[in-house]
N, CA, C and O atoms as CSV, one atom per row, in Angstrom:
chain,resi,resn,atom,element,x,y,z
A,1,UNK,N,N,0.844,-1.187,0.000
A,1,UNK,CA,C,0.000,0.000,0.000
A,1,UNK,C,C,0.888,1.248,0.000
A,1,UNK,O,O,1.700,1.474,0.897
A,2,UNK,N,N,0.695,2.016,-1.018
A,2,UNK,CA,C,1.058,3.723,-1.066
A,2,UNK,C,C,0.769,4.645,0.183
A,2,UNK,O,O,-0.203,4.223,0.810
A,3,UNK,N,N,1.208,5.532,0.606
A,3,UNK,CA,C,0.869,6.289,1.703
A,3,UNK,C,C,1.014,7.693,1.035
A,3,UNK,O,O,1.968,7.975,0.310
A,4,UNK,N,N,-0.060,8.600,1.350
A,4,UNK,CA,C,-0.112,9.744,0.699
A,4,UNK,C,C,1.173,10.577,0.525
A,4,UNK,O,O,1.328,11.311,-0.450
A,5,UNK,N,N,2.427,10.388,1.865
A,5,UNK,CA,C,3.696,11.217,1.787
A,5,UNK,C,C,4.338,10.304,1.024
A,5,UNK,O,O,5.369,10.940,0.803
A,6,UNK,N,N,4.465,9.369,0.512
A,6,UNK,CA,C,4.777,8.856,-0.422
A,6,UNK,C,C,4.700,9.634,-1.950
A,6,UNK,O,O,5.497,10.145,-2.738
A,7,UNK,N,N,3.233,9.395,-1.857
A,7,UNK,CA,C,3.375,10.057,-3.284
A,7,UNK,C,C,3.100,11.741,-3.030
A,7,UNK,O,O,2.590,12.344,-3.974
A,8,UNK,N,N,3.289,12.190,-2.303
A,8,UNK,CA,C,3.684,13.757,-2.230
A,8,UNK,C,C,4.860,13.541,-2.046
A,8,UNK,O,O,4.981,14.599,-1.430
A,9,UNK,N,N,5.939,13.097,-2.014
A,9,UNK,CA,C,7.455,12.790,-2.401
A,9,UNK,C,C,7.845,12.616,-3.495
A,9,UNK,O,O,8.905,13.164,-3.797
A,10,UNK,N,N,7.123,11.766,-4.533
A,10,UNK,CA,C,7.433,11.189,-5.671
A,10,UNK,C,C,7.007,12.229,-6.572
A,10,UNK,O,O,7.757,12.511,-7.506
A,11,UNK,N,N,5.887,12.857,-6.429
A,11,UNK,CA,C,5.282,14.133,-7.391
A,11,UNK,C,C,6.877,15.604,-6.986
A,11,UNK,O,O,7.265,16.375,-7.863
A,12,UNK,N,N,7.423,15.592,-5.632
A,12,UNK,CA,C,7.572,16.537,-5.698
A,12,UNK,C,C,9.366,16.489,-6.474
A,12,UNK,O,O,10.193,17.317,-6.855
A,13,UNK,N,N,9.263,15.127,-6.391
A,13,UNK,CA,C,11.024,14.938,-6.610
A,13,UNK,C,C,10.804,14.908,-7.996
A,13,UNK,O,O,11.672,15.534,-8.604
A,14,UNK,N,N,9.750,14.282,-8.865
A,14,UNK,CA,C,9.338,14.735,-10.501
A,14,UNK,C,C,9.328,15.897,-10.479
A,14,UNK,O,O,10.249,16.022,-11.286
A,15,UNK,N,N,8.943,17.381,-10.123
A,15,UNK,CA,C,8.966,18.493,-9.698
A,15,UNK,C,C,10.112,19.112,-10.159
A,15,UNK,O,O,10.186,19.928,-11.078
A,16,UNK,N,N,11.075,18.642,-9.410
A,16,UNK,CA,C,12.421,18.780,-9.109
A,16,UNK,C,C,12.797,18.891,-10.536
A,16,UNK,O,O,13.100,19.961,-11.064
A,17,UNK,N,N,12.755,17.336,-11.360
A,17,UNK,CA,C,13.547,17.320,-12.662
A,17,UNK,C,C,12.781,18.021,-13.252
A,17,UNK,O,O,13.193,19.173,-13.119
A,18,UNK,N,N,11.497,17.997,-14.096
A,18,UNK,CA,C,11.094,18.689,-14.828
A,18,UNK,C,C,11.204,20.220,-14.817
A,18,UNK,O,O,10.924,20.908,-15.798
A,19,UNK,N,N,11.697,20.781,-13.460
A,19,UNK,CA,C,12.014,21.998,-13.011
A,19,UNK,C,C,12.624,23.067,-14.135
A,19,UNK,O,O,12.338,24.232,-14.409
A,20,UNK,N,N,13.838,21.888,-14.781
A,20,UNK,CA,C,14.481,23.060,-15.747
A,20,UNK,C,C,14.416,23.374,-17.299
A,20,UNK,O,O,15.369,23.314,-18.075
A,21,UNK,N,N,13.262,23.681,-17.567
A,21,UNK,CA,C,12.828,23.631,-19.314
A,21,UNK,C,C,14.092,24.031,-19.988
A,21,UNK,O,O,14.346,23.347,-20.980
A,22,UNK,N,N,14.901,24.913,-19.717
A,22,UNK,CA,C,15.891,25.281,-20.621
A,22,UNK,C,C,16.910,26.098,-19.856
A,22,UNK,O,O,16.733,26.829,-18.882
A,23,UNK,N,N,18.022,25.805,-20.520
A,23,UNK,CA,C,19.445,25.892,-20.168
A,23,UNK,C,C,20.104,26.700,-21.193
A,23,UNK,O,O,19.788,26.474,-22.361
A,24,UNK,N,N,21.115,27.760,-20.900
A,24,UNK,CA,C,21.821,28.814,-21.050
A,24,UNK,C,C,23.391,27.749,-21.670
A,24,UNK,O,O,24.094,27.252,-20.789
A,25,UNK,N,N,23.656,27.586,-22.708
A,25,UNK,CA,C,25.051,27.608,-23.162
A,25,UNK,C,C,25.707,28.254,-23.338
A,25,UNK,O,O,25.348,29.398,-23.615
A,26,UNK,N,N,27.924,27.700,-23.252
A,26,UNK,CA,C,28.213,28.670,-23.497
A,26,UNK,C,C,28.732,29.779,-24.281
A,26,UNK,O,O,29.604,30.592,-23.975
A,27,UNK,N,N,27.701,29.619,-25.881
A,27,UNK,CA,C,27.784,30.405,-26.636
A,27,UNK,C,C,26.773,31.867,-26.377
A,27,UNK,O,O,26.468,32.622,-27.300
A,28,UNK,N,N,26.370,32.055,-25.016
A,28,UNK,CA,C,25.892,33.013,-24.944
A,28,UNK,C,C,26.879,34.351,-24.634
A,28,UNK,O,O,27.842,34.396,-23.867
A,29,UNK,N,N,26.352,35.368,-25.437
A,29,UNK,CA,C,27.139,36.942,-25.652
A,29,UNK,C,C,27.040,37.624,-24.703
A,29,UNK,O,O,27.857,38.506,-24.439
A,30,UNK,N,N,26.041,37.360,-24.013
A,30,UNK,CA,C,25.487,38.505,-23.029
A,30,UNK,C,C,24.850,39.828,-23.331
A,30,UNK,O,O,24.996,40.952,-22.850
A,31,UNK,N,N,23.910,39.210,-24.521
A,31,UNK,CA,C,23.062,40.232,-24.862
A,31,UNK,C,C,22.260,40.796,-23.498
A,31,UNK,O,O,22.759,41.546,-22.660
A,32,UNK,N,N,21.321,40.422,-23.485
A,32,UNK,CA,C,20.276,40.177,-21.969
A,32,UNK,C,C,18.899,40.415,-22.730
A,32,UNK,O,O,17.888,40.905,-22.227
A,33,UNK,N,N,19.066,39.940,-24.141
A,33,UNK,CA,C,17.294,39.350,-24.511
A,33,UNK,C,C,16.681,39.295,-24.024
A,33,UNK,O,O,15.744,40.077,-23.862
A,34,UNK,N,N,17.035,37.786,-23.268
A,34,UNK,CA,C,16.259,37.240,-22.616
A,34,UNK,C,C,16.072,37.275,-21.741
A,34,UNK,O,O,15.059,36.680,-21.374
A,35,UNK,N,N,16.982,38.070,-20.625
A,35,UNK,CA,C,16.301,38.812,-19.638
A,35,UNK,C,C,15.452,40.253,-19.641
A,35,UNK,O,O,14.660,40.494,-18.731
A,36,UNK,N,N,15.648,41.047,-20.573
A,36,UNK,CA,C,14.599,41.694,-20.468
A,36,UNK,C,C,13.159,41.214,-21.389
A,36,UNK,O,O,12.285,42.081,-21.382
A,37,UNK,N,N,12.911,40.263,-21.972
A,37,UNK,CA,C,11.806,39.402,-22.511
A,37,UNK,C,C,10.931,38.832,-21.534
A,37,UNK,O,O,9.724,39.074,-21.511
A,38,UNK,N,N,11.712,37.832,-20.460
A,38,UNK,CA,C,11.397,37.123,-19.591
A,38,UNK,C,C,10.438,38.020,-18.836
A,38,UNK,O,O,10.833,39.032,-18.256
A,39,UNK,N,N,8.651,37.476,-18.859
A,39,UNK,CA,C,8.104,38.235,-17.932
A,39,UNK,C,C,7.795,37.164,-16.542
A,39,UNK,O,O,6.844,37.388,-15.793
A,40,UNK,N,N,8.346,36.477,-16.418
A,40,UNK,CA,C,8.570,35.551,-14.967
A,40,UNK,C,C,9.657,35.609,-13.955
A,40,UNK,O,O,9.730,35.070,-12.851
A,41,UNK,N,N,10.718,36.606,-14.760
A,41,UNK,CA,C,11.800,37.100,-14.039
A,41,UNK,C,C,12.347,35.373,-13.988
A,41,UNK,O,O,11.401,35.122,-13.241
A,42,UNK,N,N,12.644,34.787,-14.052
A,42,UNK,CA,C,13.175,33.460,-14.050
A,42,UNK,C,C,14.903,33.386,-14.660
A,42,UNK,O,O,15.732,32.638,-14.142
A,43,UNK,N,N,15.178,34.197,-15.692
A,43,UNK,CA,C,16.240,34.603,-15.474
A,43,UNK,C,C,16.885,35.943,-14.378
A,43,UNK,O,O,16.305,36.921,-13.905
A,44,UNK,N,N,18.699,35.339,-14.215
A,44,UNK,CA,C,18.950,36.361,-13.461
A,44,UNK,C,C,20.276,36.417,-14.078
A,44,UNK,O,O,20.760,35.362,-14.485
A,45,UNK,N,N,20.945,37.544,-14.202
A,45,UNK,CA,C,22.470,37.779,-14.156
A,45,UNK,C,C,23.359,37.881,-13.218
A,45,UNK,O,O,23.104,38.400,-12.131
A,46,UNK,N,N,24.534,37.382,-13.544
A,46,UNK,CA,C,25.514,37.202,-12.191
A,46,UNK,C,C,27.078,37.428,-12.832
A,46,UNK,O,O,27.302,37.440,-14.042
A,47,UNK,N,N,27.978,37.582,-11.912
A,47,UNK,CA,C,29.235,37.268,-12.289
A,47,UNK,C,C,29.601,38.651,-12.334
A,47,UNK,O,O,28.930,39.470,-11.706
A,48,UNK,N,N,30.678,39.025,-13.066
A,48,UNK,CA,C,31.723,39.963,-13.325
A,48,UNK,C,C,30.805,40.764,-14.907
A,48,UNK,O,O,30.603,40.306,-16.031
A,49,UNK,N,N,30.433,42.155,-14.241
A,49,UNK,CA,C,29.883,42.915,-15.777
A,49,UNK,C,C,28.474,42.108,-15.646
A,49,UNK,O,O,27.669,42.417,-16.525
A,50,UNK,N,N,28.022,41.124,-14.706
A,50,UNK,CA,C,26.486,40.773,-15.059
A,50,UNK,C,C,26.352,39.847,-16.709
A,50,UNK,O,O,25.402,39.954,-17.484
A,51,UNK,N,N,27.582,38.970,-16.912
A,51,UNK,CA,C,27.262,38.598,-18.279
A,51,UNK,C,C,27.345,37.281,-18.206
A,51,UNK,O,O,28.010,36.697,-19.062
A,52,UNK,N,N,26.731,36.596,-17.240
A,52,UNK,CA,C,26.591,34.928,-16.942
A,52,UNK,C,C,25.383,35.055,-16.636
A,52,UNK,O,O,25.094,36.024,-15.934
A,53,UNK,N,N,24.503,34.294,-16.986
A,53,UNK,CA,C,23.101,33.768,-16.923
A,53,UNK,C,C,22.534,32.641,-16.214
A,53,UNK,O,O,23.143,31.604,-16.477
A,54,UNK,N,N,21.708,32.512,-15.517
A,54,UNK,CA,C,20.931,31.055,-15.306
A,54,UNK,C,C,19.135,31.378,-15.456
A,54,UNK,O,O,18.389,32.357,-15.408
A,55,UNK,N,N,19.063,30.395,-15.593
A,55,UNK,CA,C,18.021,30.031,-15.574
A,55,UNK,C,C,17.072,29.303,-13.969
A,55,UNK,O,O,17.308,28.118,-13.734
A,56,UNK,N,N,16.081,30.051,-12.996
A,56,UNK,CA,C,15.872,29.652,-12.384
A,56,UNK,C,C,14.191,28.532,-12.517
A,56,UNK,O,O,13.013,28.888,-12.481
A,57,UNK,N,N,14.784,27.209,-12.665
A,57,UNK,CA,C,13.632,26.582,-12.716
A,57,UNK,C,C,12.351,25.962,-12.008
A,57,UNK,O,O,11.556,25.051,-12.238
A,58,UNK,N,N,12.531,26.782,-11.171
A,58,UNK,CA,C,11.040,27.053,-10.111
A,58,UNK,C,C,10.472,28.421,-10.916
A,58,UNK,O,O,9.342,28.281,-11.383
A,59,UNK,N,N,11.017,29.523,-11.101
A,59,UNK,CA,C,10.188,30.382,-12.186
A,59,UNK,C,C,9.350,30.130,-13.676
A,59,UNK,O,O,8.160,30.293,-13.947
A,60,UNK,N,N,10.511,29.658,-14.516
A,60,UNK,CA,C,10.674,29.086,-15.423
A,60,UNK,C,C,9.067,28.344,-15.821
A,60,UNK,O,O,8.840,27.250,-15.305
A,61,UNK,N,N,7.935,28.998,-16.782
A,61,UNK,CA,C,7.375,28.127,-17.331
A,61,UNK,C,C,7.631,27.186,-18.263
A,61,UNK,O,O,7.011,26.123,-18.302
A,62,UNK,N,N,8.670,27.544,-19.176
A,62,UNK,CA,C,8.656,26.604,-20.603
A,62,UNK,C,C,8.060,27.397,-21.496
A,62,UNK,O,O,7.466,26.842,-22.419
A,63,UNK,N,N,8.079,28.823,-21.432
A,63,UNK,CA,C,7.299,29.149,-22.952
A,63,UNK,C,C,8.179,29.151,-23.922
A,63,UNK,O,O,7.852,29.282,-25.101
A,64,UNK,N,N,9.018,29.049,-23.641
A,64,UNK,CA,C,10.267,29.754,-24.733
A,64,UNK,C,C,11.000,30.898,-25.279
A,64,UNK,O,O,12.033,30.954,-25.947
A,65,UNK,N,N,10.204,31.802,-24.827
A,65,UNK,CA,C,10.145,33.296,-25.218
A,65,UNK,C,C,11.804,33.465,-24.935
A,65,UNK,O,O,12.554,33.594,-25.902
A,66,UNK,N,N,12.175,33.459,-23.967
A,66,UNK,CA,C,13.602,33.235,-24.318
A,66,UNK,C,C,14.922,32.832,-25.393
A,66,UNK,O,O,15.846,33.501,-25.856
A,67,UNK,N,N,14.500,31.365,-25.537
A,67,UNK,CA,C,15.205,30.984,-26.638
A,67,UNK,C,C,14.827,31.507,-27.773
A,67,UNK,O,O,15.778,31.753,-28.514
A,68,UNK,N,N,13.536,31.838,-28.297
A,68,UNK,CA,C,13.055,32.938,-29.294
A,68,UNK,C,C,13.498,33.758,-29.721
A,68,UNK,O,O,13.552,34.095,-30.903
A,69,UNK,N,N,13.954,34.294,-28.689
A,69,UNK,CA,C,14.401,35.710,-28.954
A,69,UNK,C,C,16.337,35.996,-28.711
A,69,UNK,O,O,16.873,37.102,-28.648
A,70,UNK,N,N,16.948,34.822,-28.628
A,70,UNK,CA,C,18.589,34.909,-28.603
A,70,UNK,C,C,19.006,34.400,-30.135
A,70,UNK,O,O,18.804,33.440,-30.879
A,71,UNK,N,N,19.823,35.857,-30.117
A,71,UNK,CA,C,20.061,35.914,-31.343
A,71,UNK,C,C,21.360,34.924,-32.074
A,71,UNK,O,O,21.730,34.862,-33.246
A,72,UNK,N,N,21.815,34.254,-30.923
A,72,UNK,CA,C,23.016,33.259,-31.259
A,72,UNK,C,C,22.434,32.039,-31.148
A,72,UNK,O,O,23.218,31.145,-31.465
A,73,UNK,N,N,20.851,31.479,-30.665
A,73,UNK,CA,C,20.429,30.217,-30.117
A,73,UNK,C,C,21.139,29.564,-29.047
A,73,UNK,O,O,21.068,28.338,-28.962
A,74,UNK,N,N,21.864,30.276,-28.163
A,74,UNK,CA,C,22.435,30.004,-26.914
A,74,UNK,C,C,21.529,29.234,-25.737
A,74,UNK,O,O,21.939,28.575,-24.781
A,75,UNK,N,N,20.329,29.504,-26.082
A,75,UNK,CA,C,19.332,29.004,-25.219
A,75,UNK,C,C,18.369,27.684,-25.584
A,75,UNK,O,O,17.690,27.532,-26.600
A,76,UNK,N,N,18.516,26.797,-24.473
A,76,UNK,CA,C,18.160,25.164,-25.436
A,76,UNK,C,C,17.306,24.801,-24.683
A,76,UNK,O,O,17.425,25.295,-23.562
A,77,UNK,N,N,16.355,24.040,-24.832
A,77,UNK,CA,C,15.527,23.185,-24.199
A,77,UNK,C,C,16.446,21.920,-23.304
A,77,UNK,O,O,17.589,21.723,-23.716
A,78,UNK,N,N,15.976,21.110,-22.146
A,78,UNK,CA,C,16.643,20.483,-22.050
A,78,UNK,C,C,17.148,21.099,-20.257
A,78,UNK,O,O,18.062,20.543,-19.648
């Protein structure tokens, strides 16, 4: 027999992976497209000059609007 924290464990650890629709390579320029596109704020900039990217996938719906709009295709599903 299943026990409900069971499967509120198993949903949340699927959660987890499906979390990250898309990932930042590193052929990205550091335009910031896709951060100013992004209306989920799900991207953020970091690093030295703000020109490293992630992707936070608890924001992150999956629309794509991101990868859409980078003009090198730096941005992948996956």
């Amino acid at each position: 027999m299943v026990t409900v924290t069971e499967v509120v464990q198993k949903r949340e650890r699927e959660q987890e992976q499906e979390s990250s629709y898309y990932r930042i390579e590193e052929d990205c320029i550091g335009c910031k497209f896709c951060l100013n596109i992004c209306t989920w704020d799900a991207l953020d900039a970091y690093g030295r000059e703000e020109k490293v990217f992630q992707i936070d996938g608890q924001l992150c719906p999956g629309c794509g609007c991101c990868a859409a709009c980078c003009p090198v295709d730096a941005i992948r599903k996956g």
